[in-house]
N, C-alpha and C positions, 0 to 999 in steps of 0.2 A: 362202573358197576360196583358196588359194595357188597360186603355178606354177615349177614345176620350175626350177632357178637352176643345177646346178651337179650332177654325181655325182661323187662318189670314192672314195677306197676306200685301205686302208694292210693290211697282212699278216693283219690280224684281223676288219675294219669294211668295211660299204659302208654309204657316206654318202651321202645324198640333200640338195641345201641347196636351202630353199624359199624363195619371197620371196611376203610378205604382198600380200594384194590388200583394198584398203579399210579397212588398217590391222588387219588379223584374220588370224590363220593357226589353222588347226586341223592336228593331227599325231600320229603313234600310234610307237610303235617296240617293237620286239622284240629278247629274246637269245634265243639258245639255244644250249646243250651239249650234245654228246654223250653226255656221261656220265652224265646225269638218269635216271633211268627213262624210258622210253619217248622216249629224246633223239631230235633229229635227225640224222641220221649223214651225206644229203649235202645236194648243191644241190638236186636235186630233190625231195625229205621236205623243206623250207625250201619251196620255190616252191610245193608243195600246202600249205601249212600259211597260208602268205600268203594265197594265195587261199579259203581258207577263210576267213579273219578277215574279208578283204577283203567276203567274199559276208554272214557276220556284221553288219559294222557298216553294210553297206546297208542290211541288214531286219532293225530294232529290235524287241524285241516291246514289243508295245502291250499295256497294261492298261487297263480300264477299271471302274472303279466306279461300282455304280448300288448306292441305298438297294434294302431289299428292303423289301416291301409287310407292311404287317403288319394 
């Protein structure tokens, strides 16, 4: 886990700076374009989009493998 060190931000970027906790950091990043098909056009299409990843990488899915009986 990490924690929160520092936000900023320059005309294009917002920058999140993490500082590791136990010598481990884990971290994810996104771009996005307007111009893509189906881009994101503002802050808010951005902030559903996060939270949807966000709600993603909470709940992995699980596979599991069993022999089948023969």
């Amino acid at each position: 886990a990490a924690s929160v060190q520092e936000f900023t931000e320059d005309e294009y970027s917002h920058v999140v700076k993490l500082r590791a906790e136990q010598g481990k950091l884990e971290y994810y990043f996104s771009g996005a374009w307007e111009g893509e098909p189906g881009g994101i056009k503002d802050e808010e299409q951005f902030l559903e989009y996060i939270q949807q990843v966000a709600l993603e990488l909470a709940n992995p899915i699980k596979v599991t493998l069993s022999k089948s009986a023969k």
